[in-house]
LOFIVO-702697 format. One record per residue (C-alpha): x, y, z; residue in three letters. Coordinates in Angstrom, 1 decimal. Each point is the difference from the previous one (the first is absolute). Example, Ala and Ser with C-alpha at 12.3 -4.5 7.8 and 13.67 -1.06 7.14 Angstrom:
<sites>
      x      y      z residu
   12.3   -4.5    7.8    ALA
    1.4    3.4   -0.7    SER
</sites>
This chain:
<sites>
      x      y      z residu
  -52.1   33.8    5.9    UNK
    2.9   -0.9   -2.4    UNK
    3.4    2.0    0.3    UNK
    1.9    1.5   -3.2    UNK
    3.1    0.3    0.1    UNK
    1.0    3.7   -1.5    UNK
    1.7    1.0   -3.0    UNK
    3.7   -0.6   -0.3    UNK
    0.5   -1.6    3.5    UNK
    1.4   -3.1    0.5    UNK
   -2.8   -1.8    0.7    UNK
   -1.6    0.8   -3.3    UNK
    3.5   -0.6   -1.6    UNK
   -0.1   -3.4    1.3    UNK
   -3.8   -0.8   -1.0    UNK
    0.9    1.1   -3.3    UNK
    2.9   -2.5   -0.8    UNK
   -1.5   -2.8    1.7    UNK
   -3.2    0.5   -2.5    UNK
    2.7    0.1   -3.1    UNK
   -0.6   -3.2   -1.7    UNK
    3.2    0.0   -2.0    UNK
    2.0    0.0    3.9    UNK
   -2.2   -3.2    1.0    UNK
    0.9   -1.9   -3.1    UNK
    3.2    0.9    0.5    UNK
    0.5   -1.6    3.4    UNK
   -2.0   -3.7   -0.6    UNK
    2.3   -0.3   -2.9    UNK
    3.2    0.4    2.1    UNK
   -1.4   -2.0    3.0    UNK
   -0.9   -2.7   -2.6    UNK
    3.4    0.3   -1.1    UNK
    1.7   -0.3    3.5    UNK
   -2.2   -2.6    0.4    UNK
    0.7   -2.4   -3.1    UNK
    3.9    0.8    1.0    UNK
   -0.6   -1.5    3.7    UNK
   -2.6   -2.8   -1.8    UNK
    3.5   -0.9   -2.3    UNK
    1.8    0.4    2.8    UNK
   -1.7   -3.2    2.4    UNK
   -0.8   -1.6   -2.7    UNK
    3.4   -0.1   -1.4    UNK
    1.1   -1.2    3.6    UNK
   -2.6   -2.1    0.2    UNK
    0.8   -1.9   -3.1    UNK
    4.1   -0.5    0.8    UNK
   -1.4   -1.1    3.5    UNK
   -2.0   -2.9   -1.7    UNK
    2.5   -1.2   -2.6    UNK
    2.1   -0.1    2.8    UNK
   -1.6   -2.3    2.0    UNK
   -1.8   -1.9   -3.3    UNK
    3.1   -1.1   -1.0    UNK
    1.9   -0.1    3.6    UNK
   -3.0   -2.6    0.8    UNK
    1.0   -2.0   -3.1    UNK
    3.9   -0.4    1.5    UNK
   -1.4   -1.0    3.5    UNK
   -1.7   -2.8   -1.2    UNK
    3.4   -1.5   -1.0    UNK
    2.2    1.3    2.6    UNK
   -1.3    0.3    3.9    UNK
   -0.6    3.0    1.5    UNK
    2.7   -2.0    2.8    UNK
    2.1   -0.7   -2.5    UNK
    0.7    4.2   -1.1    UNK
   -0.1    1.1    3.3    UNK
    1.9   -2.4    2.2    UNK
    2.5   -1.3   -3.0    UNK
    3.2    2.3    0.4    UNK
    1.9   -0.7   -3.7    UNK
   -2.0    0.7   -3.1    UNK
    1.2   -2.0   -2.7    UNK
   -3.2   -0.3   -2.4    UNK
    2.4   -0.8   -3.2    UNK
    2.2   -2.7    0.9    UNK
   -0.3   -3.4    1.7    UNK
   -0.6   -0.1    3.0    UNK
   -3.0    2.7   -0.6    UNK
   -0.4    2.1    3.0    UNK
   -2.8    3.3    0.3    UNK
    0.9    1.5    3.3    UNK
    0.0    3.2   -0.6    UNK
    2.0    1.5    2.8    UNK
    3.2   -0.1   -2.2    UNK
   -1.8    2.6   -1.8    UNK
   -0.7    1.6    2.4    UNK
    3.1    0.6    1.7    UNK
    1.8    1.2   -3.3    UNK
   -2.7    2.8    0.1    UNK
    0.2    0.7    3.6    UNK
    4.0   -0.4   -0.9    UNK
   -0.2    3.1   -2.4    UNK
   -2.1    2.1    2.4    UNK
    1.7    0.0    2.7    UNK
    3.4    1.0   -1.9    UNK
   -2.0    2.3   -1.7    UNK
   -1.1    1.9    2.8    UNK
    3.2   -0.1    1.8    UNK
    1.6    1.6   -2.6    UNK
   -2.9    2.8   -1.2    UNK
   -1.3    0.8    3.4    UNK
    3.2    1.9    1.3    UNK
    0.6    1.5   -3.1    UNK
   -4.0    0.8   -0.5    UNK
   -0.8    1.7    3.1    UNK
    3.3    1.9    0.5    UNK
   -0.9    1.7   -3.4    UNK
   -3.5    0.3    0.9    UNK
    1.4    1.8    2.9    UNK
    2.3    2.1   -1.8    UNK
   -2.8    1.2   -2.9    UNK
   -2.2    1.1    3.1    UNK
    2.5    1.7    2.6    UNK
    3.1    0.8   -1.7    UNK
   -0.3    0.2   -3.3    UNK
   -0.9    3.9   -1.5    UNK
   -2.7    0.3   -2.0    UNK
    1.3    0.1   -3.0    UNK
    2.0   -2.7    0.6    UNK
   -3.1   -2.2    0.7    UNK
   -1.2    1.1   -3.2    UNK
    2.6   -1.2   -1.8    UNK
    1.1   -3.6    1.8    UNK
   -4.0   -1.0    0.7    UNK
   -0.6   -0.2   -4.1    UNK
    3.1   -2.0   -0.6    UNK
   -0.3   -2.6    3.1    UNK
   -3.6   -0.6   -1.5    UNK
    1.8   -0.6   -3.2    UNK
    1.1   -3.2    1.4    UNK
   -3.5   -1.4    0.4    UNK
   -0.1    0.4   -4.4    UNK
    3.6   -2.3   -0.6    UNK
   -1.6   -2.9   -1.8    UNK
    0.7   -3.2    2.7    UNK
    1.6   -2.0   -2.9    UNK
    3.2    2.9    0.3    UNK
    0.2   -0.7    3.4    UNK
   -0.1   -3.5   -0.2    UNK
    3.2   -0.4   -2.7    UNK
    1.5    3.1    2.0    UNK
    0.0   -2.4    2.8    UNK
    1.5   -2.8   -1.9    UNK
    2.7    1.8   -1.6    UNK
    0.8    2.2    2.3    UNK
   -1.0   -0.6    3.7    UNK
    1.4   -4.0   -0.6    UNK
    2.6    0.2   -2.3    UNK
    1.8    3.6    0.8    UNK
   -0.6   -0.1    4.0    UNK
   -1.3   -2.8    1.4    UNK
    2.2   -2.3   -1.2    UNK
    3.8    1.8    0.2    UNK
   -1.6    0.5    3.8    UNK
   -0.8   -4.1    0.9    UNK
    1.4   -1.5   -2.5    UNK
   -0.8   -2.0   -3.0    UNK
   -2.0   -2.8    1.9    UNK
   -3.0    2.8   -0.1    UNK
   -2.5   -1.0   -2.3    UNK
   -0.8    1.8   -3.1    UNK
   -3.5    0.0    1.1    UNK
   -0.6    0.9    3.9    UNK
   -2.0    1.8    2.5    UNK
    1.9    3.3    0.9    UNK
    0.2    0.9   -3.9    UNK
   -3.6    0.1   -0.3    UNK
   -0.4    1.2    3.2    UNK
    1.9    3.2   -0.7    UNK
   -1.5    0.7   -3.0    UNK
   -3.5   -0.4    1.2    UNK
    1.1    2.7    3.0    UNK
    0.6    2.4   -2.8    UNK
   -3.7   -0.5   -1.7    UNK
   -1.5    0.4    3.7    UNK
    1.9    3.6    0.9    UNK
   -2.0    1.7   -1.5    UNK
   -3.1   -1.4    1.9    UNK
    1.4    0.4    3.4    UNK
    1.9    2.7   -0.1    UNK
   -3.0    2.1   -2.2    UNK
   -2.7   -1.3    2.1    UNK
    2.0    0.4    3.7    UNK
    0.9    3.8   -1.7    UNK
   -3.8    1.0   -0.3    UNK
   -0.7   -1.5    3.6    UNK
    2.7    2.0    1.3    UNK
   -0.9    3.2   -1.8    UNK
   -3.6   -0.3    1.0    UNK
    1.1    0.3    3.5    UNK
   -0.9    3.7    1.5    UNK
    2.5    2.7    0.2    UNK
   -1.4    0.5    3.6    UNK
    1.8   -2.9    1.2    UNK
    3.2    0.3   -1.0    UNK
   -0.2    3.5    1.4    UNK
   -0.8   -1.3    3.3    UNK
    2.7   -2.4    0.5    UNK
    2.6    2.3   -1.0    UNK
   -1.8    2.8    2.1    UNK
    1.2   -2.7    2.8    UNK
    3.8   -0.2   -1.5    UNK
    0.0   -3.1   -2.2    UNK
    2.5    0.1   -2.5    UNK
   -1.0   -0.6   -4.1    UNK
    0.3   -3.2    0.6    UNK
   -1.5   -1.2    2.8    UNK
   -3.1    2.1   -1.6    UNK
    0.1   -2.4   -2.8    UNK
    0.6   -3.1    1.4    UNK
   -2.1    0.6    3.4    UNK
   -2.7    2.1   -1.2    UNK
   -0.8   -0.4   -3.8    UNK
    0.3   -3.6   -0.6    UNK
   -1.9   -1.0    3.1    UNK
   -2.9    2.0   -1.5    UNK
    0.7   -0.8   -3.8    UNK
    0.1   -3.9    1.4    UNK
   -3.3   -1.0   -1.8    UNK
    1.4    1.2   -3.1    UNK
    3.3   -1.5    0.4    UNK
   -1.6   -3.2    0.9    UNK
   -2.3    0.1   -2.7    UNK
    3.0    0.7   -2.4    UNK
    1.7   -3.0    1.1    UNK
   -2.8   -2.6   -0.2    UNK
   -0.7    1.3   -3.7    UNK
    3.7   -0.4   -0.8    UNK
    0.0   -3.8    1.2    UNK
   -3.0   -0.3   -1.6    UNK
    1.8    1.2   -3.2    UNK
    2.9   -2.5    0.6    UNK
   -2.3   -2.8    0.5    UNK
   -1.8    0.3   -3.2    UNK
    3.0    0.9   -2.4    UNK
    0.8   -2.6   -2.4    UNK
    2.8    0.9   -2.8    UNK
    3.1    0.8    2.2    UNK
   -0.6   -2.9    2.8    UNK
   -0.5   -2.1   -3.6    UNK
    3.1    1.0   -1.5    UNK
    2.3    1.1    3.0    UNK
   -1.4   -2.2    2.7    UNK
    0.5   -3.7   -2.0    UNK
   -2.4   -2.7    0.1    UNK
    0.8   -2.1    2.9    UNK
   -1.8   -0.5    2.5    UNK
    2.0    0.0    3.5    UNK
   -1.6    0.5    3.4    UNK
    2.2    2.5    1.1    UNK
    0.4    3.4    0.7    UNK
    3.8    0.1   -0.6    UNK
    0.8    3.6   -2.5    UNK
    2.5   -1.8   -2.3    UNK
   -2.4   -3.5   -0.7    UNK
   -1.2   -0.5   -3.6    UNK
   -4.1   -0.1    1.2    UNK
   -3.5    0.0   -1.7    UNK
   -3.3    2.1    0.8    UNK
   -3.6   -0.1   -0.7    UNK
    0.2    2.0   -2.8    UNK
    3.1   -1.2   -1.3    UNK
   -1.3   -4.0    0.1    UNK
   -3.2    1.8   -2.0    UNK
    2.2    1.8   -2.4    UNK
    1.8   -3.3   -0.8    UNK
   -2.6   -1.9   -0.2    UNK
   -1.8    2.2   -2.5    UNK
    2.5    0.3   -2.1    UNK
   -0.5   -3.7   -1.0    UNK
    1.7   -2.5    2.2    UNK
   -3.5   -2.1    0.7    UNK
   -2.2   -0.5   -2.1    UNK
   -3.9    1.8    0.1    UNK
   -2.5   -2.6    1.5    UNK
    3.0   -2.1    2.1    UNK
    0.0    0.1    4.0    UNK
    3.4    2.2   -0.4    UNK
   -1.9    2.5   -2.0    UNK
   -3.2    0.1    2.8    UNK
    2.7    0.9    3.0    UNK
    0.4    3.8   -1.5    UNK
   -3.4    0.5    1.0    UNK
    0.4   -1.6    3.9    UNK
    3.3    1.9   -0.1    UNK
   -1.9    3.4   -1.4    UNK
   -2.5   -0.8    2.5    UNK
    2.4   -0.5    2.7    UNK
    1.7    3.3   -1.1    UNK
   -3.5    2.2   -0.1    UNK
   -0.6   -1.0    3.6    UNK
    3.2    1.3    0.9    UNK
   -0.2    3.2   -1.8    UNK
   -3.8    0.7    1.7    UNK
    1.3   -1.0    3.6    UNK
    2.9    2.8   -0.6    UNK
   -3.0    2.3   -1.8    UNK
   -2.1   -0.8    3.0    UNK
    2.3    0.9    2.7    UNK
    1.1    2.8   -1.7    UNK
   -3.6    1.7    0.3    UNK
    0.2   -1.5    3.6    UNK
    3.7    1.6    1.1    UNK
   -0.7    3.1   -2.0    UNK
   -3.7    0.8    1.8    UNK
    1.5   -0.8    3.5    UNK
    2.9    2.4    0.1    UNK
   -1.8    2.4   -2.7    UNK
    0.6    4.0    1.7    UNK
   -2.7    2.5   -0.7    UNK
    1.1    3.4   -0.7    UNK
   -1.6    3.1   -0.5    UNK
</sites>
C-alpha cells in the first residue's frame, strides 16, 4: 500500500520541489562550481609546492643540505661564498619577536576595551577604522618607518651611530600592520564569550576587571591564540617594509637597533636583479622560499593544533 502525502502539507510541499527540475539543475551547477574553486584551489597549492622543491632541488645539488643548515653566515655574493641560512633566519625571527612585543600589549588591551568597556556605539565607530589599518599599502609604512621612526625618533633617542636601516624601525611598523589582526580577531573571541559568565563572576563580587582579565580571556584564549599565530604568520611572510626598512644585511642577531636581512627581504633583493636567472645565487630564492613555506605551515599547523585544544563550546 503506497502513502500520499495530502494536499498542501509539508510533505507534499517537499515532494513537489524535489521533483522541480529547474531546483536540481540549479544545485549540480553550484556544487560543480564549489568544486572547480576547491580543484583551483589544491592545484594552485599543489603547483607552488612543486616549483618549489623543482627548483630548491636544483640549488642542493650545488650547495649541501649541511652546508644551509649547519653554516651560520650567509654570504652567497661575495668571496668567501657562504649559504647558511640561519642569518636569515634570525633577521626574521629578529622582526617577530619585536613585532609582537610591541602589538601584543597594545592588541589585546584594545581587544579588551572594544568587548568590555567600550559602548556600543563606540565599537561601531573604532572597530571600522582599526581595520582600516589592515588596507595602508606596506610600501607607506615602510618609508614611514625610514623617515620617521629612524630619522625623527630613533636617532635624537641613541644617537647618530643607529643605522639608517635597523630592526626596531621595521619592527614598529610591522606592529601597526598586525593591530588590526590581533586586536579584531582577540575582539570577536572575546565577544563570543556568553553573557552568563560574566554575570556569574560578578554575581560572586569580581570587579570589571577581574571579569575581563579572569573570566573572558581565559575562555576567548583559542581565539586570542589563534589571532596571534596569524599575526606572526603575517610578519613572517611580509616583504616590502623588512626590504626597505629592515636593510639587507644579514646579522645573526636579535639586537632591535641592528641593520638585518629576512627571507623575504634576501628574495625581494634578489629579484629585483642582483644575480642573474640560471646562476647558483638565483636558485637559493627558491631553498630560501622553501625554507620560508615550511615555516609558515608549522605556524599554520600549530595554529589549528593550539586553537582545537583550548577551543570553548558555547551554546
Amino acid at each position: 500500500m503506497q502513502l500520499t502525502a495530502e494536499p498542501g502539507s509539508p510533505a507534499a510541499t517537499y515532494e513537489a520541489l524535489r521533483k522541480r527540475p529547474l531546483r536540481h539543475t540549479g544545485e549540480a551547477v553550484i556544487k560543480a562550481l564549489l568544486l572547480l574553486c576547491a580543484t583551483v584551489s589544491l592545484v594552485t597549492t599543489g603547483l607552488i609546492i612543486f616549483v618549489l622543491l623543482r627548483e630548491s632541488m636544483t640549488f642542493f645539488r650545488e650547495v649541501s643540505f649541511s652546508d644551509f643548515f649547519l653554516e651560520t653566515e650567509w654570504q652567497p655574493l661575495f668571496d668567501p661564498v657562504s649559504y647558511g641560512i640561519w642569518e636569515l633566519v634570525a633577521g626574521t625571527a629578529n622582526v617577530v619577536l619585536w613585532s609582537l612585543v610591541m602589538a601584543l600589549p597594545v592588541g589585546l588591551a584594545t581587544a579588551i576595551y572594544l568587548s568590555e568597556y567600550a559602548h556600543p556605539n563606540t565599537r561601531k565607530l573604532l572597530k571600522p577604522i582599526l581595520e582600516a589599518l589592515a588596507g595602508v599599502p606596506t610600501v607607506v609604512y615602510a618609508y614611514f618607518a625610514l623617515s620617521v621612526i629612524t630619522l625623527d625618533l630613533l636617532r635624537p633617542l641613541f644617537g647618530s651611530n643607529v643605522p639608517i636601516f635597523n630592526s626596531l624601525a621595521a619592527s614598529t611598523m610591522l606592529a601597526v600592520m598586525i593591530l588590526p589582526t590581533v586586536a579584531s580577531i582577540s575582539e570577536d573571541a572575546m565577544a563570543s564569550v556568553p553573557r552568563d559568565l560574566r554575570e556569574a563572576a560578578y554575581g560572586l563580587g569580581a570587579t570589571h576587571l577581574e571579569v575581563s582579565l579572569r573570566v573572558v580571556v581565559p575562555a576567548a584564549l583559542s581565539g586570542i591564540v589563534a589571532a596571534v599565530l596569524l599575526a606572526i604568520a603575517r610578519v613572517v611572510g611580509e616583504t616590502m617594509i623588512v626590504a626597505i626598512a629592515a636593510g639587507s644585511t644579514p646579522n645573526l642577531t636579535l639586537g632591535p637597533l641592528e641593520s638585518i636581512q629576512t627571507m623575504t627581504g634576501y628574495m625581494f633583493q634578489v629579484g629585483l636583479g642582483d644575480a642573474a636567472r640560471g646562476t647558483i645565487d638565483y636558485q637559493s630564492i627558491f631553498a630560501v622560499g622553501l625554507m620560508l613555506f615550511i615555516i609558515t605551515l608549522i605556524f599554520n599547523i600549530a595554529a589549528h593544533l593550539i586553537v582545537g585544544r583550548y577551543r570553548e563550546a558555547y551554546e
